[in-house]
N, C-alpha and C positions, 0 to 999 in steps of 0.2 A: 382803484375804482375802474379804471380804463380794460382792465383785465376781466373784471364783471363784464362789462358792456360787450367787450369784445365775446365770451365767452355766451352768453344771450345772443349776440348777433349769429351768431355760427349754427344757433341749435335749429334746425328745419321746422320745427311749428311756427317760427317767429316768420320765416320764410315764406312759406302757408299762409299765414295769416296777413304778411303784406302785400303777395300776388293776391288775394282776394279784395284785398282795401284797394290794392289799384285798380284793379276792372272791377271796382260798385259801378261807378257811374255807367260802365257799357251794360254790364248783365242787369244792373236795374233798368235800364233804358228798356233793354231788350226783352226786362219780361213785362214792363210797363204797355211795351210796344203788342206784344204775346196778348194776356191778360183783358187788356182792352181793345182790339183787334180794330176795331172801328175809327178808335179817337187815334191811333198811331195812323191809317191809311188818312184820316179828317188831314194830321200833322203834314204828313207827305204832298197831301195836294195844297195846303195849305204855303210850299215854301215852291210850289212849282213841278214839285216832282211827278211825272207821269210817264206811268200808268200808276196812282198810285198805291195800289195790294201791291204791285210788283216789286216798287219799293220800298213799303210798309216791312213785306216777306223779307226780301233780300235784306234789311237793316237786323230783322232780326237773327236770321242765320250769322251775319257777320258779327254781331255784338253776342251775344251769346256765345257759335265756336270758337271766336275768339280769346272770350273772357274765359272757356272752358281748359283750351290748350295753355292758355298762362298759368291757371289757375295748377291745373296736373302739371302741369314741367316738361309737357313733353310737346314734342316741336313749338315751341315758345315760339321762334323767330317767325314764326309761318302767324299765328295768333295776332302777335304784336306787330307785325309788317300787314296784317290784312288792317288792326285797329287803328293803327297809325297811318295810314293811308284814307281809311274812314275818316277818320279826326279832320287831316288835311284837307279832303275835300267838301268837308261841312264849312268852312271858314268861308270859301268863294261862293258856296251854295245859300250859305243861310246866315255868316256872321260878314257879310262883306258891308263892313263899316265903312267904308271907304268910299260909299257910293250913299250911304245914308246922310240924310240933312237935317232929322227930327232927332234932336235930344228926349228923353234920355237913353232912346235908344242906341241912336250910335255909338255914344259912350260904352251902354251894354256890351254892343256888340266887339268892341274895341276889346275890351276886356276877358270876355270871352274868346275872342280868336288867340289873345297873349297865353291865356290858363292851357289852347289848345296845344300849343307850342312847345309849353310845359310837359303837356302830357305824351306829346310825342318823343321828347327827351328821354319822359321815363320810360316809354315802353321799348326804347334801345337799352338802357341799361337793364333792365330785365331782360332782354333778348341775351346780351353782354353775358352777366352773372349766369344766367342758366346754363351758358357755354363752359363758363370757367365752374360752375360747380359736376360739371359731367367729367369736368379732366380730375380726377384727383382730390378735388377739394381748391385746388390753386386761386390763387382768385388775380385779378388786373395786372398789380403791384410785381407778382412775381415774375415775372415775365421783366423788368426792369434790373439792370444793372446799378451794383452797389459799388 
């Protein structure tokens, strides 16, 4: 069975199709942000951010060519290093739980900044596997002595 799984892991659509599940949450953001042009800059000034079109604009350029360079495979690291750096500074910007005193937000926030942390994880190992699928096929493991 493990040879199934392995053999499904390896095939490029399945690939495709999880660099796209990983950046929903940015390219929906980004086109949420697009789409309703208004309630994204409302959002922006809403957490402080100002000027905020200029921030509104710049969330969507980053979430979107972002989610786009993951998505294609090509300069991944540059995508995932811009999105992961996003992530990051959303947490001190808008999840700073640590300074909140009203439940159930802080909790929220709590929680959300942890999921961020997650996501920052994964967009190194997508950085990671895009390298090691350009070499060869090789992936982590081989590079390890037996």
């Amino acid at each position: 069975m493990s040879h199934v799984i392995e053999q499904l892991l390896r095939h490029g659509a399945v690939a495709a199709v999880a660099r796209v599940l990983l950046t929903f949450p940015f390219w929906g953001s980004g086109l949420a942000k697009l789409i309703d042009f208004s309630g994204g800059v409302a959002e922006m000034a809403r957490f402080g951010l100002e000027p905020a079109v200029a921030f509104n604009v710049a969330t969507i350029i980053v979430q979107l060519g972002g989610s786009l360079l993951i998505i294609l495979n090509r300069c991944t690291w540059l995508g995932a290093g811009a999105l992961g750096i996003f992530t990051a500074l959303t947490i001190p910007l808008v999840h700073h739980f640590w300074s909140m005193t009203e439940e159930p937000f802080r909790t929220i926030a709590f929680h959300t900044a942890t999921e961020h942390v997650g996501m920052i994880g994964a967009l190194i190992v997508v950085s990671i596997l895009a390298v090691y699928s350009k070499g060869a096929g090789r992936g982590p493991e081989d590079g390890r002595r037996h």
